[in-house]
C-alpha positions as CSV (number, residue, x, y, z in Angstrom):
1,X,0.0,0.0,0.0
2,X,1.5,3.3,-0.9
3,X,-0.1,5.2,1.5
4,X,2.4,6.5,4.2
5,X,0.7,8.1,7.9
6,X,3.8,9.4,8.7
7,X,3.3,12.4,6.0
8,X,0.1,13.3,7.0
9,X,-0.4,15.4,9.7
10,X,-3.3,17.9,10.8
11,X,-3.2,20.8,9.4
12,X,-3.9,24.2,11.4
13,X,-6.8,26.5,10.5
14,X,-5.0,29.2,9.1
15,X,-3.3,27.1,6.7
16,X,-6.3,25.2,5.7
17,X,-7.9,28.5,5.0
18,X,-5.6,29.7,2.3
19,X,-6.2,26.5,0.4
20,X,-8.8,27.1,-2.8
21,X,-12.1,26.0,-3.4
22,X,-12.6,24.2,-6.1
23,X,-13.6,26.7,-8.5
24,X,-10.6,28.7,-8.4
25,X,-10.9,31.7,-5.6
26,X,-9.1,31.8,-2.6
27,X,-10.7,30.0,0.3
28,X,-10.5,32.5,3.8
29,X,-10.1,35.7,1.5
30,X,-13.8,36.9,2.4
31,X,-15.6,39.4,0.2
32,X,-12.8,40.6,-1.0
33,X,-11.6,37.4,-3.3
34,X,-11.3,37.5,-7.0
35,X,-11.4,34.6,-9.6
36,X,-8.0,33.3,-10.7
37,X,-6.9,34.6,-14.1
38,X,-6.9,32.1,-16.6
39,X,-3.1,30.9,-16.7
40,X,-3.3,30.9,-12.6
41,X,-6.5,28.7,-12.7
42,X,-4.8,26.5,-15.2
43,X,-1.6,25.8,-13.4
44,X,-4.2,24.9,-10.4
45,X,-5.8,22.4,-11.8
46,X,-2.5,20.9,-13.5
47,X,-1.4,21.0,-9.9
48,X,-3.6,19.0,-8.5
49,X,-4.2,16.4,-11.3
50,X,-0.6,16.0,-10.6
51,X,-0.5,15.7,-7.1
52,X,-3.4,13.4,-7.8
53,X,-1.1,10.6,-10.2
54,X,2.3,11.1,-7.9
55,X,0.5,10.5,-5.0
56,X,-1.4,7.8,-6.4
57,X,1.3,6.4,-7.5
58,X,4.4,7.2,-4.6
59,X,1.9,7.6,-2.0
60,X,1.7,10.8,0.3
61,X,5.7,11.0,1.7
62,X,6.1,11.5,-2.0
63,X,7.6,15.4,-2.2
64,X,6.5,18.3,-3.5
65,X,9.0,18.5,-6.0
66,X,7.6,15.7,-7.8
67,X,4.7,17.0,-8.2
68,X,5.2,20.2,-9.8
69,X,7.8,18.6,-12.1
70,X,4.8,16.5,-13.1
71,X,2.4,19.9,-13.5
72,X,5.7,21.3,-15.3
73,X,5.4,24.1,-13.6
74,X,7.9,25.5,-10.5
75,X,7.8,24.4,-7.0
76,X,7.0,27.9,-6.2
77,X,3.8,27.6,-7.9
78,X,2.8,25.1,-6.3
79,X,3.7,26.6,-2.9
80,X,1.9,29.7,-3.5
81,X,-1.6,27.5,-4.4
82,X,-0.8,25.5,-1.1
83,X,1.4,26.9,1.5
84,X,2.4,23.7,2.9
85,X,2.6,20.0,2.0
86,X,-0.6,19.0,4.6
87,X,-2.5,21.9,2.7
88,X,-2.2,19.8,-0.3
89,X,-2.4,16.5,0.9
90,X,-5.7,17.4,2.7
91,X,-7.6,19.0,-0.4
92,X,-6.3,15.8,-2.3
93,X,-7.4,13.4,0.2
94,X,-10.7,15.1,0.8
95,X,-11.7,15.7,-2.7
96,X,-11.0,11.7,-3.7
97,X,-12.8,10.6,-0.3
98,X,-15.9,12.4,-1.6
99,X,-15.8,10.7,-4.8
100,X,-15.7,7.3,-3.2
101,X,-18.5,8.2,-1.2
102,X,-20.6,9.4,-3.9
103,X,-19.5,6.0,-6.1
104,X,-20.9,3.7,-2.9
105,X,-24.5,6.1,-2.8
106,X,-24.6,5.3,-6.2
107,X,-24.3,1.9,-5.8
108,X,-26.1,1.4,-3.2
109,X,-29.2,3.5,-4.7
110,X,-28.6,1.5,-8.4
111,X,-28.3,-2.2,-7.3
112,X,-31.5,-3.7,-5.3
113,X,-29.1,-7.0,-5.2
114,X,-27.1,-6.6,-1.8
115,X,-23.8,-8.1,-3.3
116,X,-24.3,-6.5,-6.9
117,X,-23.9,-3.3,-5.0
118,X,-21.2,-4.4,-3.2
119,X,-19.4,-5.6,-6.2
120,X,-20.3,-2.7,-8.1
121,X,-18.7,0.1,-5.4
122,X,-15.6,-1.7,-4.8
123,X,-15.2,-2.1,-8.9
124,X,-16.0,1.7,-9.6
125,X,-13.7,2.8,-7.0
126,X,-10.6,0.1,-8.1
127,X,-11.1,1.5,-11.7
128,X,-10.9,5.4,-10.2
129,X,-7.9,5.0,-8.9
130,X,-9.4,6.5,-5.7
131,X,-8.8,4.2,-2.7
132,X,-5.2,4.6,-3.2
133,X,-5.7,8.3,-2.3
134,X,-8.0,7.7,0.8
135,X,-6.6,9.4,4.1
136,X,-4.7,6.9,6.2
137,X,-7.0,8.0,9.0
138,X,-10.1,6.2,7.8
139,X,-8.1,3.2,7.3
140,X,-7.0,3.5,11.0
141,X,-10.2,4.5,12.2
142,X,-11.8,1.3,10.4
143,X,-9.0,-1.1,12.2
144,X,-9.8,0.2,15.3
145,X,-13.4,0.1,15.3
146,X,-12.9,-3.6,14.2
147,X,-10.7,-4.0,17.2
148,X,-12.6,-2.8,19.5
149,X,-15.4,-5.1,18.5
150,X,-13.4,-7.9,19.0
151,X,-12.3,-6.7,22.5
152,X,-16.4,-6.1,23.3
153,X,-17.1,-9.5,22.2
154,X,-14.5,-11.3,24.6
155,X,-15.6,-8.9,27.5
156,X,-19.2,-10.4,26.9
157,X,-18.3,-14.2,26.8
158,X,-17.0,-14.3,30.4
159,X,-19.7,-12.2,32.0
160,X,-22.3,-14.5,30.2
161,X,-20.9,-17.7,30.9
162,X,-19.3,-16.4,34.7
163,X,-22.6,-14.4,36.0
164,X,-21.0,-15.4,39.7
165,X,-18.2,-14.6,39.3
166,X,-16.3,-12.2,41.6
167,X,-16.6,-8.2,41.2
168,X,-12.7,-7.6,40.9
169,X,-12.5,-9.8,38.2
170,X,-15.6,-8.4,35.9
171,X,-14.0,-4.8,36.5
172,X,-11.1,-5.9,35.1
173,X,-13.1,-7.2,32.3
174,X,-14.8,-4.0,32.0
175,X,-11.3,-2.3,31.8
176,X,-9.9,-4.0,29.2
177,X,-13.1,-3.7,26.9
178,X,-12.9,0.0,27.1
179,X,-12.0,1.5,23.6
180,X,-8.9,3.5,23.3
181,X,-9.1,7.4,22.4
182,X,-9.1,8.4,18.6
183,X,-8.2,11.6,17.2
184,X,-11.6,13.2,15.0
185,X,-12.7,11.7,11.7
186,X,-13.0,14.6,9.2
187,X,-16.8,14.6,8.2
188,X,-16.4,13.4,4.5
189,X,-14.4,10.2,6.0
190,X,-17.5,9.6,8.8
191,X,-19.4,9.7,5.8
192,X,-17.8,7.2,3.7
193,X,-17.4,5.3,6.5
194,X,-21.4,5.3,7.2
195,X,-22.2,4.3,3.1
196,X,-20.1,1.7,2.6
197,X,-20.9,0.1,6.5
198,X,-24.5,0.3,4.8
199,X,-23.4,-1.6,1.6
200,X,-21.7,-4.1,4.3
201,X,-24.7,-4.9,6.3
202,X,-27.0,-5.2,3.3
203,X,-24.7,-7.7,1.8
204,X,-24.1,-9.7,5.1
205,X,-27.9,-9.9,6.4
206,X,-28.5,-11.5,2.6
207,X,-26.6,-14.5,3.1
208,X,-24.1,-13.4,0.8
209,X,-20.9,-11.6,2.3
210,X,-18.5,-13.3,4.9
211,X,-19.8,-12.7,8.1
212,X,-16.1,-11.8,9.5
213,X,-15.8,-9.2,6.6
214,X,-15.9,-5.4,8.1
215,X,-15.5,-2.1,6.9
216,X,-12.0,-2.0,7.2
217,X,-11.7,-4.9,4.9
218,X,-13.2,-3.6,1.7
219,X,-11.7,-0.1,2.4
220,X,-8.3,-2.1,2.1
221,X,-9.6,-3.9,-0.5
222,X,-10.0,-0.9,-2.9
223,X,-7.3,0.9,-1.9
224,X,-4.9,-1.7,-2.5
225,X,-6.6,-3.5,-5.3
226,X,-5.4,-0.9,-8.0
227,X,-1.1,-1.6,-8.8
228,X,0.4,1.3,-10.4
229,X,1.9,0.0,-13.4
230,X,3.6,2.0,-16.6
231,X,1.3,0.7,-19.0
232,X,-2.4,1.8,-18.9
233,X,-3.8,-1.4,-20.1
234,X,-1.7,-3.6,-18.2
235,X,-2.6,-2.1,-15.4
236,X,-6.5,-2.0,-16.0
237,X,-6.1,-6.0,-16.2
238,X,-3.9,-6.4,-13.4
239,X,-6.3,-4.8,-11.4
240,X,-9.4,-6.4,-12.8
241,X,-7.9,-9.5,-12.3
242,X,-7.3,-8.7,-8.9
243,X,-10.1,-7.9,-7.9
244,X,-11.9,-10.9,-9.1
245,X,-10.0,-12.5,-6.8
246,X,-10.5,-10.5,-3.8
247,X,-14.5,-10.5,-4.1
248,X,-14.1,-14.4,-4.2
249,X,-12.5,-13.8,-1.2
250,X,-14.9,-11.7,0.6
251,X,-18.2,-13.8,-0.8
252,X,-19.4,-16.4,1.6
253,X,-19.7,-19.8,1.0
254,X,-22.6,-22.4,1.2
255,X,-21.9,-24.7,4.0
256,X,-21.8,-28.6,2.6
């Protein structure tokens, strides 16, 4: 996976302010902004289609340089659109979080078939190129809440099958079944999170997803599904190909 936590850090109001909107003015300006001349708003969106690929491709630590080498333009441009690296990085991962969570409404407002839906998301969002972009939080936030689960269901088991058991004992129970502090899911990734947890459920109460599969499973699956390789329709086969494999993996299987 080429996403890489350690280059993505929170980034302070004041710099997120300066970053733009998408359609071209200043974001934090007030009343005052003005649209971007033309050659300005076209070295923005050659910015970030570039930081898009490199990113895609070398993951977040990848640097800045790259990426205005690939919008052949100079780093300063690209400094003066976003003042830092985390200013960038955010917009980037924001803006492809949002397109994965309109891809699973879609599917899941399309497909009356629970696993065609499934299917359907995780296939749209392999072929975008997306996943690869999502924000390492969501993936940590998806492995936690999966851990936690698994710690709630081993505090239950003793206090169901051990009712007598002595007080110091269940209050130990109780402390290791409580979940350990997060830091704040951006909106758009609480979102995302919610849709595809919907898709989830519909396919596992039809019978026809694993019942250990979570969350943080397809989210992995789709942003690891999609190999960056030189040669476009290589790498559309290799990663339909892939995936084939992978929702094999995830569909659940008629006990004999």
């Amino acid at each position: 996976m080429h996403i890489q936590e350690s280059h993505w850090t929170s980034s302070t109001a004041s710099a997120s302010a300066v970053a733009t909107s998408g359609n071209g003015r200043a974001m934090g300006d007030g009343p005052r902004a003005t649209p971007l001349r033309v050659d300005a708003q076209r070295n923005l969106e050659h910015v970030l289609r570039a930081a898009r690929e490199v990113f895609g491709e070398l993951g977040y630590g990848a640097p800045m340089e790259d990426v205005a080498r690939r919008a052949r333009v100079g780093v300063g441009t690209v400094y003066r659109r976003f003042p830092s690296k985390d200013v960038l990085v955010r917009r980037i991962a924001e803006e492809e979080t949002s397109r994965l969570t309109d891809q699973a409404r879609s599917a899941l407002g399309q497909e009356d078939e629970p696993w065609s839906a499934l299917s359907r998301f995780l296939r749209t969002s392999v072929a975008s190129g997306a996943g690869r972009l999502l924000p390492p939080q969501v993936l940590r936030v998806g492995v936690a809440d999966e851990v936690a689960e698994a710690r709630d269901d081993e505090a239950r088991v003793p206090q169901q099958r051990q009712a007598a058991v002595a007080a110091p004992e269940l209050r130990l129970v109780e402390q290791r079944s409580a979940p350990a502090l997060e830091p704040a899911v951006e909106p758009g990734a609480v979102a995302l999170l919610d849709v595809v947890g919907r898709l989830v459920e519909r396919a596992r109460a039809a019978g026809e997803l694993r019942p250990d599969v979570t969350v943080a499973d397809v989210l992995l699956v789709i942003a690891t599904a999609a190999p960056s390789l030189p040669d476009p329709a290589q790498q559309a086969a290799a990663s339909s190909r892939l995936l084939d494999i992978l929702l094999e993996g995830l569909r659940s299987r008629p006990t004999v």
